[in-house]
BAMAR-634912 format. One record per atom (N, C-alpha, C): residue in one letter; x, y, z. Coordinates in steps of 0.02 Angstrom, whole numbers, plus 50000, padded with zeros to 5 digits. Each point is the difference from the previous one (the first is absolute). Example, Ala and Ser with C-alpha at 12.3 -4.5 7.8 and 13.67 -1.06 7.14 Angstrom:
<atoms>
a506604971650390a499555005950000a500455006050000s499825005349964s500425005950003s499615005550037
</atoms>
This chain:
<atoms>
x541545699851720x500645002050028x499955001150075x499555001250024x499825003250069x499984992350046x499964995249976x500154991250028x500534999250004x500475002449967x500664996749994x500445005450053x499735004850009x500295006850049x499904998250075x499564993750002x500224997850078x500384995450018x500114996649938x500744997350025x500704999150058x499925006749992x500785002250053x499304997750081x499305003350003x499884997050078x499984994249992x499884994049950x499804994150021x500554997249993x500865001649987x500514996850016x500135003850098x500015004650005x499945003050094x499664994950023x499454998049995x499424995550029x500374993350004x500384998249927x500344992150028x500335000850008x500605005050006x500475002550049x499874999050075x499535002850010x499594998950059x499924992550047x499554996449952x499944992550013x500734997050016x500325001749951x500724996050026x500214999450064x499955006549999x500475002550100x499404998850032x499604998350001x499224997350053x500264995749990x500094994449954x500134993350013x500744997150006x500575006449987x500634998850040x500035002150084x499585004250029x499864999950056x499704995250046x499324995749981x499874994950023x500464995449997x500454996549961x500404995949980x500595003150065x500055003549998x500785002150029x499685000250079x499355001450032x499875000550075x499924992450004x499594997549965x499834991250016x500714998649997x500645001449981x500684997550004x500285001150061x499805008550018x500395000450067x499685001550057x499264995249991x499755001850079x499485005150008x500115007449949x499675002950011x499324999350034x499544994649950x499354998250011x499744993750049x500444996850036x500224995250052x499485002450059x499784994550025x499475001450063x500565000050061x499615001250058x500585001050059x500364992749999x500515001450022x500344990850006x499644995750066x499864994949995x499514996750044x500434998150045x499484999850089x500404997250029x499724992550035x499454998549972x499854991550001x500214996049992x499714993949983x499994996049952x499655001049962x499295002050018x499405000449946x500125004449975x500355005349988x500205006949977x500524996149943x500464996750024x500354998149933x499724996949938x499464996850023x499524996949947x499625003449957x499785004350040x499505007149976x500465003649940x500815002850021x500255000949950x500144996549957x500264995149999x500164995349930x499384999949947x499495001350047x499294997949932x499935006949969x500095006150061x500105008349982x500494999849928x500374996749990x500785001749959x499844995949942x499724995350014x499864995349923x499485004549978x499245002150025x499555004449979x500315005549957x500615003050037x500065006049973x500624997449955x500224996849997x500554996349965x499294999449908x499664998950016x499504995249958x499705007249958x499625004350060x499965006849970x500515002649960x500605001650001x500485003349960x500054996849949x500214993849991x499964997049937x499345002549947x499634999350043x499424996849932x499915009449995x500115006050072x499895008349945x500424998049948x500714998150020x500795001649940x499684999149949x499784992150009x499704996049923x499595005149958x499405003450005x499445001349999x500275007449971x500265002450057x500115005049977x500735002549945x500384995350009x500494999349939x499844996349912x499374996650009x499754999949940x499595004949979x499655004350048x499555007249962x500715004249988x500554999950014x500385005849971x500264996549944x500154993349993x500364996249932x499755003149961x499025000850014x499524997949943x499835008249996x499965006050027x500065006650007x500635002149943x500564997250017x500575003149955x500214996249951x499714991550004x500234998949930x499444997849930x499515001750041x499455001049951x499635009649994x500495001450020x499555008749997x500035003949951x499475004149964x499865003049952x500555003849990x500274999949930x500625004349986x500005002949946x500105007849995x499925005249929x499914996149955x499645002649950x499694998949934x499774991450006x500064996750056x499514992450002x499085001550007x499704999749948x499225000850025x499934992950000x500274993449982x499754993249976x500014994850083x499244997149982x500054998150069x500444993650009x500374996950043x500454995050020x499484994050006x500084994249961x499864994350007x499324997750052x499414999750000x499584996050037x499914994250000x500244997250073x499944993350026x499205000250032x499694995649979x499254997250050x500144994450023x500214996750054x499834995350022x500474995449988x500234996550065x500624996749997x499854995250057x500094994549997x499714994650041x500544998750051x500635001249987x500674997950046x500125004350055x499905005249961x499945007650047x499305000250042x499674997649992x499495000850036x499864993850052x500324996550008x500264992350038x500585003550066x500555002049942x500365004350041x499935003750062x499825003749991x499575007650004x499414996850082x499834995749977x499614996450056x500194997450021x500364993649995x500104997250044x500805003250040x500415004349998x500524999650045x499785005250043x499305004549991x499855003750086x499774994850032x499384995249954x499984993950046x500304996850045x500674997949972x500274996250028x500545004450078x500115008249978x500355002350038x499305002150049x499445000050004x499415000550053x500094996650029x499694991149978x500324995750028x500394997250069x500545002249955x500705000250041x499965003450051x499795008350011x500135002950038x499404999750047x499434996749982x499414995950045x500324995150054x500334997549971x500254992550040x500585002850052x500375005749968x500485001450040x499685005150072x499525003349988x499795003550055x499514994750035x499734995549966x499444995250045x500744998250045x500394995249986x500484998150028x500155004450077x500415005149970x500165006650067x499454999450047x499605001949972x499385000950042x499794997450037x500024990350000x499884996350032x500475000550048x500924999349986x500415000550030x499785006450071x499915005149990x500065005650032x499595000050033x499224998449993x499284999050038x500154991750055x500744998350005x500014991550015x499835003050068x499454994850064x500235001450073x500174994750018x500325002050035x500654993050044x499414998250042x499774991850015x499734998150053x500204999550094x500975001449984x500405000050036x500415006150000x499865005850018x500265006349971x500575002950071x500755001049999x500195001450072x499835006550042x499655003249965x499905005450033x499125003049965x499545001050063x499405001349982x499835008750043x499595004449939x499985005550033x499205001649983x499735003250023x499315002250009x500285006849986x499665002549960x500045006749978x499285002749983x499885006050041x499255003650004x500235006049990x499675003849937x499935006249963x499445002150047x500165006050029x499285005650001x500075007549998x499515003950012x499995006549994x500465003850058x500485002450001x500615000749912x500844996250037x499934994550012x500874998450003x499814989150014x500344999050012x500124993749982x500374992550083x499724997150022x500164995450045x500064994649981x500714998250010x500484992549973x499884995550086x499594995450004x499974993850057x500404995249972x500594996450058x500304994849976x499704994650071x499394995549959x499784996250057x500384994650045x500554998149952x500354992350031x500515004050040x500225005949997x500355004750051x499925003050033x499315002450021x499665005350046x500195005849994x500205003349934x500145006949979x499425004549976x499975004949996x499505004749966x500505007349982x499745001049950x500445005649968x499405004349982x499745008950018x499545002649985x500505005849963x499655001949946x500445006349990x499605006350021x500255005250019x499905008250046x499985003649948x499785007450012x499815003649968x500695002649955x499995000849954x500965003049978x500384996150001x500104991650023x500074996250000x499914991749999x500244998649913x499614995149979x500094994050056x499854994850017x500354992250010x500394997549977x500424996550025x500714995449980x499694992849995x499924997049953x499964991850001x500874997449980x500144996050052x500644997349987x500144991749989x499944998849983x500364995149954x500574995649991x500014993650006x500684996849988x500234998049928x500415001849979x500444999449931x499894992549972x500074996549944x499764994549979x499244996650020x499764999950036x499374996150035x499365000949951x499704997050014x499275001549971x499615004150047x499625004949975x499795002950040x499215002149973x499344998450055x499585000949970x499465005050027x499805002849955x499515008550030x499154994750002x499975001350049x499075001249982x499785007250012x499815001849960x499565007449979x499354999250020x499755006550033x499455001950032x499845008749996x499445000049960x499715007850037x499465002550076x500085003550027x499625004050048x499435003349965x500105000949941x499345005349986x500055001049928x500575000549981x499945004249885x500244994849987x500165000149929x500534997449964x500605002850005x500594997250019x500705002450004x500264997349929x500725001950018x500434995149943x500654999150034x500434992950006x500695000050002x500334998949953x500455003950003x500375003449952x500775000050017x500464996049993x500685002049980x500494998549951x500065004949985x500215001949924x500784993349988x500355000250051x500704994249993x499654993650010x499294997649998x499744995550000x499834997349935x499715005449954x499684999449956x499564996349985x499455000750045x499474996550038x499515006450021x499464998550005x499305004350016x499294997050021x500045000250055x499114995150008x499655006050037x499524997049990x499245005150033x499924999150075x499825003550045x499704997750068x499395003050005x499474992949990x499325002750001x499614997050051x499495004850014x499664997550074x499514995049986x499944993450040x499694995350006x500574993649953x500405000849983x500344996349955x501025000350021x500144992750000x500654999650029x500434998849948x500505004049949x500334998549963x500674996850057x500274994349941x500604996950035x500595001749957x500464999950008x500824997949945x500404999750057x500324996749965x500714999850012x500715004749965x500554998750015x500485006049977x500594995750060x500715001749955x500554996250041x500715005449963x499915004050048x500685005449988x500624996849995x500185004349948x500714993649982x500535004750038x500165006549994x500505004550049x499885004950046x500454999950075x499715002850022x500025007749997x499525004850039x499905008449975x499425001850022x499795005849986x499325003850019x499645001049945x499194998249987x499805002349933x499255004150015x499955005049962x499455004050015x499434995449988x499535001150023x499134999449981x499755005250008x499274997349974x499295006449993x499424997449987x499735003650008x499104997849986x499835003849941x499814994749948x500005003249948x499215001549975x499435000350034x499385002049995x499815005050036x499835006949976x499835005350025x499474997650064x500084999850044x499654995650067x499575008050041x500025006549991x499745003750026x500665005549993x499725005250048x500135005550006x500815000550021x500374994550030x500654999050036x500144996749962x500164997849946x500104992549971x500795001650000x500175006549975x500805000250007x500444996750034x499534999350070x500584998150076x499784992749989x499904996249969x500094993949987x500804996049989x500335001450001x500624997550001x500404995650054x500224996049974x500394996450026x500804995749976x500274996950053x500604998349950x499874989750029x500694998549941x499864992450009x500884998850035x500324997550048x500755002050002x499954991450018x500634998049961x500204993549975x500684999550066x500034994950060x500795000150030x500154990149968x500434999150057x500114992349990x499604997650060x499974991950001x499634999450053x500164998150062x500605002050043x500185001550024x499775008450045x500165002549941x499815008650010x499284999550013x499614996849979x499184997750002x499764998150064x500374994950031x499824998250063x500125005150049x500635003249993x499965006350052x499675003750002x499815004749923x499255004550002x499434996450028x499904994049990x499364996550052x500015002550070x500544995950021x500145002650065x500085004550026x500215005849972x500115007050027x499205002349976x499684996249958x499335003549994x499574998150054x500004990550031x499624999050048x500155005050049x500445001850030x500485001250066x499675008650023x499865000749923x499755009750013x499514999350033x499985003850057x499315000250029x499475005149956x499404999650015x499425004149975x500115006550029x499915005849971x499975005650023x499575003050035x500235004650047x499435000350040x499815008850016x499424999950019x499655006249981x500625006650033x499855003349965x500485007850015x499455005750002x500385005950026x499645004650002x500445007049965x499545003849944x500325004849985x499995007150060x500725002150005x499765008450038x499725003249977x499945005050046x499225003050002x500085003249925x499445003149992x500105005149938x500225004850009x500425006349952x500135004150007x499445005150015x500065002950041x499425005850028x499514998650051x500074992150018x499304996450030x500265004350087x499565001550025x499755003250057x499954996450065x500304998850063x499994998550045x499274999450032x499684995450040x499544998050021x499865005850060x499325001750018x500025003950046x500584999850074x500175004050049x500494998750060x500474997849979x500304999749916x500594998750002x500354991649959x499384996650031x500304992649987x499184996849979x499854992549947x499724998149968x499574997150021x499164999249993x499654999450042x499954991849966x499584995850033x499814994150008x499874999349916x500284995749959x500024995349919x499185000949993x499695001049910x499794999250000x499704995149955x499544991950012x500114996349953x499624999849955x500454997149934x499345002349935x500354991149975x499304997549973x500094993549977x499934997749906x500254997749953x500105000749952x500184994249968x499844998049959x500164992349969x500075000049912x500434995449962x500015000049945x499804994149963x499514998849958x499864992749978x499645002349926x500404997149955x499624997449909x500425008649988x500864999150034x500375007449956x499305006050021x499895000650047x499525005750019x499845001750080x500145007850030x499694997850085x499434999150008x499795001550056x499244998149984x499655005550046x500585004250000x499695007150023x500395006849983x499725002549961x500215005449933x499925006850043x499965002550079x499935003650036x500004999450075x500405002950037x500405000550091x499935005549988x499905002050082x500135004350036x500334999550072x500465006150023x500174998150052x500225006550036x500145001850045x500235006950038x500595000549992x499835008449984x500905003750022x500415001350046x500434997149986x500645003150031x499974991150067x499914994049970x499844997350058x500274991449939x500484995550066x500254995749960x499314993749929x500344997349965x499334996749982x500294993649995x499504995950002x500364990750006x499524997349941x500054998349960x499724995749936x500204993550009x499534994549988x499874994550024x499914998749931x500204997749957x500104999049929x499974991949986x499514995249989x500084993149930x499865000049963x500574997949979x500444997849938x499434993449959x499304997949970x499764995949996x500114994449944x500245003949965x500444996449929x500634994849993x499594993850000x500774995450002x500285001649951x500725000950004x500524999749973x500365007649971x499575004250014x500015007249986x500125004150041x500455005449988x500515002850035x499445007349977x499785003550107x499915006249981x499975005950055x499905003050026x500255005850045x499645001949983x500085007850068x499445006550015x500805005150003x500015002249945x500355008350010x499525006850007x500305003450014x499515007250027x500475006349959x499655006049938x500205002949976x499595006250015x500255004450005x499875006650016x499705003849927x499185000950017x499655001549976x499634996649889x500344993850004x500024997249940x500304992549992x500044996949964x500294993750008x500924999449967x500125005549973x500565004449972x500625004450023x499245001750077x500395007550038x500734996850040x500225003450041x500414998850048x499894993350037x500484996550000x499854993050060x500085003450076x499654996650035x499905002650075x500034992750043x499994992349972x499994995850015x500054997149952x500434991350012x500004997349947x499954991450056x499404998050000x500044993650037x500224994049956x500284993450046x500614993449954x499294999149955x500234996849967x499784995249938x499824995350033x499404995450009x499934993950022x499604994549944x500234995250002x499714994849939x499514994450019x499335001349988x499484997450025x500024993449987x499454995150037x499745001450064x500215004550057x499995006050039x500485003350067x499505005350011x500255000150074x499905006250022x500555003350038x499975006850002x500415005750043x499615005250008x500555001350074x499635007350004x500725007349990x499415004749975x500845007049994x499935004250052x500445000650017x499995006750053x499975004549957x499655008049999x500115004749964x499885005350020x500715003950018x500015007350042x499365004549975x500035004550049x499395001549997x500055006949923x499635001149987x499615003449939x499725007050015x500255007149969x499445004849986x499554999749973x499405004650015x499484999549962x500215000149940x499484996649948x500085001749935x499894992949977x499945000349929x499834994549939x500544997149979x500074991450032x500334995449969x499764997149954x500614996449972x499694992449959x500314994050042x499604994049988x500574992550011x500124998849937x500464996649990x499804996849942x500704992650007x499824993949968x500464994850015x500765002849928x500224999750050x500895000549947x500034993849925x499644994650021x500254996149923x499435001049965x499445002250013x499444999949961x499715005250013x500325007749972x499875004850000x499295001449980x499644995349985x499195001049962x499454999950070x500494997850058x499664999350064x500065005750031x499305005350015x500365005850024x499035002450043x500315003750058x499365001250027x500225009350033x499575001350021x500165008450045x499904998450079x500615001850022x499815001550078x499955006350009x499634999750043x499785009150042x500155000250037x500575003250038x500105002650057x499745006250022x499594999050080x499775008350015x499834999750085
</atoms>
């Protein structure tokens, strides 16, 4: 008697199953479970094979799981039945069955992703738009060589790669140092950027808009500020951002005011600069300690030795964290500059470069 008293849970339980499998049924109807809507071409492809897969999945749970409840409720033990129901061993049709239609739906769905795949991995030998794209520690530089553009992204701010609407457009991928990942999600697309190795694709935005990216491999300690966006105009709108991009001049060195509290030079006014020399090469300076006098201007003679890498000398009051007291331009190596930098109280700085906060040394002022 104590078998037949669970009854009432094992009808809850396919109670249960039902609305699990009227829920799947009803989100695969309205989207619910839908990837972002693509804004490629290769993104439209990606979905269609996404939708048959999962088109293919639902069927064969429904199937599967609508014959264990047939066979649950219309074969299930019922009061006063101890007699067992009919044993079948072995059935040759069913077992033909049974095999060959995952076969054939494997198959199928082999051929249909080999297919995509090829489609989506295609590179144009003739592609209208070519971009060099270099991942490093922590933000991202879009070069457009046949235009003489360079796009670096800043600290808190990712890079803009822009783009003309319809065209083919093709990335070569490059790392500086880790493994990165590009990543945008309205792409529905993902490749690696690994060092010593040039991934290529292509990608041809079908509307225009702004679409996020990211680096999707934990790349170090900053990996967050990896971001960037992809913004789609016409090409029209394309040629002008060229041009208003050639036309910008390079920025040129600034000087932050003084610090709050910093102390006038003896008699009043600032005695003769004092110079300290400093260089950055392989994301590292190559001198992890300065010194220089108080209360007296200082001139840093700073290269930049890293082609293609964007990096600076900021000055933080007592840490690489503390208060800014200077913040010198960004320059993108090969370069050199020099900073002017009001003069300093005694006491314990840091430098450290703004995009690659991992670069950090102590100045002493005294």
């Amino acid at each position: 008697m104590t078998m037949f008293a669970q009854g009432p849970k094992r009808g809850g339980l396919v109670v249960a199953l039902v609305a699990l499998t009227a829920f799947v049924v009803a989100g695969c109807s309205t989207g619910f479970l839908q990837p972002p809507p693509p804004a490629t071409t290769q993104g439209r492809e990606t979905q269609s094979l996404y939708e048959i897969v999962f088109a293919v999945a639902v069927i064969v749970f429904v199937l599967v799981e609508g014959l264990i409840l047939f066979a649950a409720l219309r074969y299930r033990r019922r009061k006063g039945d101890d007699s067992l129901p009919p044993q079948v061993h072995g059935n040759n049709v069913l077992e033909v069955i049974w095999t060959a239609i995952p076969m054939v739906v494997v198959a199928g769905l082999f051929f249909l992703s080999w297919q995509t795949l090829n489609s989506v991995d295609a590179v144009s030998a003739t592609p209208q738009l070519k971009i060099q794209v270099t991942g490093f520690q922590w933000q991202w530089q879009f070069q457009y060589p046949n235009e003489g553009v360079t796009v670096v992204g800043l600290p808190g701010k990712g890079p803009e790669m822009v783009v003309p609407v319809g065209e083919t457009v093709q990335l070569d991928l490059q790392s500086r140092d880790v493994i990165h990942g590009f990543y945008v999600p309205a792409f529905l697309f993902k490749r690696d950027v690994i060092p010593g190795k040039t991934n290529v694709f292509d990608f041809k935005v079908d509307q225009a808009g702004t679409y996020s990216g990211q680096c999707t491999q934990f790349c170090g300690l900053f990996h967050w500020n990896m971001v960037f966006s992809v913004r789609a105009v016409s090409r029209p709108e394309f040629d002008a951002w060229v041009q208003a991009a050639k036309a910008t001049p390079a920025p040129t060195p600034t000087t932050a005011p003084p610090a709050s509290g910093a102390a006038p030079s003896p008699g009043g006014s600032p005695g003769p600069a004092a110079t300290l020399a400093i260089s950055a090469q392989n994301i590292a300076y190559d001198k992890t300690a300065l010194e220089a006098p108080a209360n007296t201007p200082i001139r840093i003679d700073f290269a930049n030795n890293d082609a293609g890498i964007p990096h600076n000398v900021a000055i933080h009051k007592d840490s690489p964290t503390g208060e800014s007291v200077f913040q010198g331009d960004i320059i993108t190596g090969v370069a050199t500059v020099t900073y002017d930098v009001p003069s300093l109280p005694a006491g314990t700085y840091a430098f450290v470069c703004s995009v690659h906060p991992n670069m950090v040394g102590t100045l002493t002022v005294k």
